[in-house]
C-alpha positions as CSV (number, residue, x, y, z in Angstrom):
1,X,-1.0,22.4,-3.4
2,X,-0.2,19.0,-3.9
3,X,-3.0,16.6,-4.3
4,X,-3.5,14.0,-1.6
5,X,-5.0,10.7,-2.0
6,X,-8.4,11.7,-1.0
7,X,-8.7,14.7,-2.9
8,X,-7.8,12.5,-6.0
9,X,-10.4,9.9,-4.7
10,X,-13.1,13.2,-4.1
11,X,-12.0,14.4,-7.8
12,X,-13.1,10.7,-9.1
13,X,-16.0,10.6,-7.4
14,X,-17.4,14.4,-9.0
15,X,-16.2,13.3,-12.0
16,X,-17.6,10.2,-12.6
17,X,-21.0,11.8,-11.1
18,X,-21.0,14.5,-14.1
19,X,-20.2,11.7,-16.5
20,X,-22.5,8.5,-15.4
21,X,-21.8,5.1,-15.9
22,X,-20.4,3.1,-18.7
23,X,-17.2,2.6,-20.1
24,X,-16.7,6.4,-20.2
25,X,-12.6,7.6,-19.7
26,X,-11.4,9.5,-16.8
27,X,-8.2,11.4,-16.9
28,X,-5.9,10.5,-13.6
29,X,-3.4,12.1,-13.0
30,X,-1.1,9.7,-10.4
31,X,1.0,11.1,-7.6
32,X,2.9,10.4,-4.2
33,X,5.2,11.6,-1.9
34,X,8.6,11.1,-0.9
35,X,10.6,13.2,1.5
36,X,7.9,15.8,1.2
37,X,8.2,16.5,-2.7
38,X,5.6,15.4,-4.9
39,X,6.4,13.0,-7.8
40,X,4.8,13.0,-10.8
41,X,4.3,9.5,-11.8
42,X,1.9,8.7,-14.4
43,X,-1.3,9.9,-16.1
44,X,-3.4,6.9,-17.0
45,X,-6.6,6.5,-18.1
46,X,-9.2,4.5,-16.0
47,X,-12.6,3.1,-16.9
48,X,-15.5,3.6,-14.5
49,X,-15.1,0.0,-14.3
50,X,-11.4,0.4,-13.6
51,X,-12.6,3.2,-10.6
52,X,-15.3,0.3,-9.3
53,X,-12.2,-1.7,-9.3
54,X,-10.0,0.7,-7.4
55,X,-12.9,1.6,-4.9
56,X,-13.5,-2.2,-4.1
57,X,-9.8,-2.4,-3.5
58,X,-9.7,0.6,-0.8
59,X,-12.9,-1.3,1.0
60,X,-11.3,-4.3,1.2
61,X,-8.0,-3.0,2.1
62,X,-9.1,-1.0,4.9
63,X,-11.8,-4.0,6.1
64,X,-8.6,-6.3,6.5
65,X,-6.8,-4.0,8.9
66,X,-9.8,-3.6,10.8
67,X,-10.2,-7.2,10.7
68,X,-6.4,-7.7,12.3
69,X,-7.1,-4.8,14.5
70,X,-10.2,-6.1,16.0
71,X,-8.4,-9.8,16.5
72,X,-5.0,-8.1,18.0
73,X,-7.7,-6.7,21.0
74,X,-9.6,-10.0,21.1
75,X,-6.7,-12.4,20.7
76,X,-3.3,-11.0,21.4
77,X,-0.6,-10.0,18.8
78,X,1.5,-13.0,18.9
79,X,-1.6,-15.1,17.7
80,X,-2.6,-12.3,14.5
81,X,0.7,-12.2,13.9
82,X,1.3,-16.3,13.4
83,X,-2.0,-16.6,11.5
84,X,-1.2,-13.2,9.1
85,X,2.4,-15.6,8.3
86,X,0.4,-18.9,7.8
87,X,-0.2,-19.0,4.3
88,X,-2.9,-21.5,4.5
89,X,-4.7,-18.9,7.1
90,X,-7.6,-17.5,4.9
91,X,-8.7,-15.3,7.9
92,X,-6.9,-11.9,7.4
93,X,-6.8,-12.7,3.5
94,X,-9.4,-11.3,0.7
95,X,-10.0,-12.6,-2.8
96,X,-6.8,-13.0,-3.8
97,X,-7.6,-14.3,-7.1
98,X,-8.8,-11.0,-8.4
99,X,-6.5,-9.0,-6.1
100,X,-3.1,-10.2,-5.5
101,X,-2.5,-7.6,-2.9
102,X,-5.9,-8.3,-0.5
103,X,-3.2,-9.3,2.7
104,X,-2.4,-7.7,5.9
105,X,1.4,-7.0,7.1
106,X,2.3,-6.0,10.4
107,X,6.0,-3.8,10.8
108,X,7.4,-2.4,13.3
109,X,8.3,1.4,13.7
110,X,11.7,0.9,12.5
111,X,10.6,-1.2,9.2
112,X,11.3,-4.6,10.2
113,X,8.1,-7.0,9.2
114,X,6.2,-9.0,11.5
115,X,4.3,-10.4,9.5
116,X,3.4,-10.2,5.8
117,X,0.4,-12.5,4.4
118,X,1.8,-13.0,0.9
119,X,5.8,-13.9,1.2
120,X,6.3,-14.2,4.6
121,X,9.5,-16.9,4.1
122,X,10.8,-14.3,2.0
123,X,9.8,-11.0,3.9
124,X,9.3,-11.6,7.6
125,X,12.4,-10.0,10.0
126,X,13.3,-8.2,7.5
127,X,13.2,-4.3,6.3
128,X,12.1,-3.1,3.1
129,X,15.1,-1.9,1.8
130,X,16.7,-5.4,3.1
131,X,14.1,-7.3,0.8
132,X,14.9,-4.8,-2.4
133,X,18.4,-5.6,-2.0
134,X,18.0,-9.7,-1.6
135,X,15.1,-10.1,-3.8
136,X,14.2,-6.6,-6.2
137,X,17.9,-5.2,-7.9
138,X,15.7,-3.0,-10.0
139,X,15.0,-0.7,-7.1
140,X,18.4,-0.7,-5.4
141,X,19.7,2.7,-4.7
142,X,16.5,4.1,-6.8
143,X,13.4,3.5,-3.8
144,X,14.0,4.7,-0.2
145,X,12.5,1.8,1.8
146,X,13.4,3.6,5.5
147,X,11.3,7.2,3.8
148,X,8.8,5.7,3.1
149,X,8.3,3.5,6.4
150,X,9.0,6.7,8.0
151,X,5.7,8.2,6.5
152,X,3.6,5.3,6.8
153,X,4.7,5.4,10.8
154,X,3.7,8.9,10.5
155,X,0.3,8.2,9.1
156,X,-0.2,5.7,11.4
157,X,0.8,7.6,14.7
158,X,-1.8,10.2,13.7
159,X,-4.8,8.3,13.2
160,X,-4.1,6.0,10.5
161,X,-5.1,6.8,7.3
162,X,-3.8,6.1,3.3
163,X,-0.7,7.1,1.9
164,X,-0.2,6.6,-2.1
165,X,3.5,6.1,-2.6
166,X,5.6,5.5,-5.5
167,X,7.5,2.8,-6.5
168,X,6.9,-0.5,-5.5
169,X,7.7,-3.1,-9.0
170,X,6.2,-6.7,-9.9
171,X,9.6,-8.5,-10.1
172,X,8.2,-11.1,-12.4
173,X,7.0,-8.6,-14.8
174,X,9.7,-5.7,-14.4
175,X,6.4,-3.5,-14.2
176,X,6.8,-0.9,-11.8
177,X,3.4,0.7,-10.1
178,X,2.0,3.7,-7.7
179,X,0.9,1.9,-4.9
180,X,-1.6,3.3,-1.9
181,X,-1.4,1.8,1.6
182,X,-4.0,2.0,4.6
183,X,-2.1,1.6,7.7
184,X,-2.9,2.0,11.5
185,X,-1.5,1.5,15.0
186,X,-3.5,-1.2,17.2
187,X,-4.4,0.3,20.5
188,X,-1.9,-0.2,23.0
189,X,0.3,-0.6,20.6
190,X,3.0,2.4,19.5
191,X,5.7,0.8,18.1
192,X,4.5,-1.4,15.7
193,X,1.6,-0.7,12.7
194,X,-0.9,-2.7,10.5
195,X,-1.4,-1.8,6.7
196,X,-2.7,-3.6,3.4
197,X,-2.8,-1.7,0.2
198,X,-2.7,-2.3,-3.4
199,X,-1.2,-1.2,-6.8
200,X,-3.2,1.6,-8.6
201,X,-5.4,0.7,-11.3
202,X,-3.4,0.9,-14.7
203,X,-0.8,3.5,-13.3
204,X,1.9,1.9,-13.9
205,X,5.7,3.1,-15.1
206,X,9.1,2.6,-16.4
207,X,10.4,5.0,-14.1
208,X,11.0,4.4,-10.8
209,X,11.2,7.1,-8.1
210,X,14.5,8.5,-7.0
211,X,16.1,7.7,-3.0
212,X,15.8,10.9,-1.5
213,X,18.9,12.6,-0.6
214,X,19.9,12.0,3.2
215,X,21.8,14.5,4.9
């Protein structure tokens, strides 16, 4: 069976409840899905501070989709949508000081980005796989952009939910990274989703995912 993001989450939490607190070392064993296939990414070794970390990032993640959810009822989508691309808009934004990735984005069903809180000249109209191949060479013809919006649309047109995914790569760095993503549909709304996620804590690699094959 492979192991989904909350039974990895559950298998933290009855770990670290055996082992206390304090800098005690938990063995993680990293995974996603693309296509349908597990990928075995990484095992890494996380702190219980490390798991506070990673359990503060989840929270805040899922409270800023909430957030835009809640304003796309109260105050229309074109209006969440300009202040999620205003860069000086600190509404649908969390500490981003200690968490570079505590933004909302908004995509459509067929990948193209509405709105995205931390690049939006750089990102907005555009599809993932558009923005690998203008901005991130290192994952051309190595990361499906169109699988994996087509599993986030998935998880978002039956309920919303998180999806941990791999690869997604700090250009700057070259350091490529797990990452998990909370995404959900706004009532009313089919055709377009909200998510905000982040890169897992210390699971990073040099490898980087495989496109899958397309028939």
């Amino acid at each position: 069976m492979t192991p989904t993001p909350l039974l990895m989450l559950l298998a933290h939490v009855a770990f670290l409840s055996l082992v206390g607190t304090g800098l005690v070392v938990v063995q993680v064993v990293q995974c996603g899905e693309v296509g349908g296939g597990a990928l075995d990414v990484a095992t890494t070794n996380q702190t219980t501070q490390q798991f506070d970390e990673l359990l503060q990032r989840r929270a805040t993640a899922q409270r800023l989709v909430d957030d835009a959810l809640s304003a796309i009822k109260d105050d229309g989508l074109e209006t969440v949508i300009n202040e999620i691309n205003n860069k000086n808009n600190t509404r649908f934004r969390g500490d981003t000081t200690s968490d570079v990735n505590a933004y909302v984005n908004v995509l459509a069903n067929n990948g193209t980005i509405l709105a995205h809180g931390q690049r939006p000249d750089e990102f907005v109209g555009r599809t993932a796989d558009e923005v690998i191949a203008s901005s991130i060479p290192q994952l051309v013809g190595k990361l499906d952009g169109d699988e994996v919006n087509a599993m986030l649309v998935e998880k978002a047109q039956a309920g919303g939910g998180w999806l941990t995914y791999c690869c997604w790569i700090t250009p700057t760095t070259g350091i490529v990274y797990n990452k998990s993503s909370y995404v959900k549909q706004p009532a009313g709304y089919k055709d377009i989703y909200v998510g905000s996620g982040y890169e897992e804590v210390d699971a990073t690699t040099t490898d980087v995912a495989p496109a899958p094959e397309k028939d």
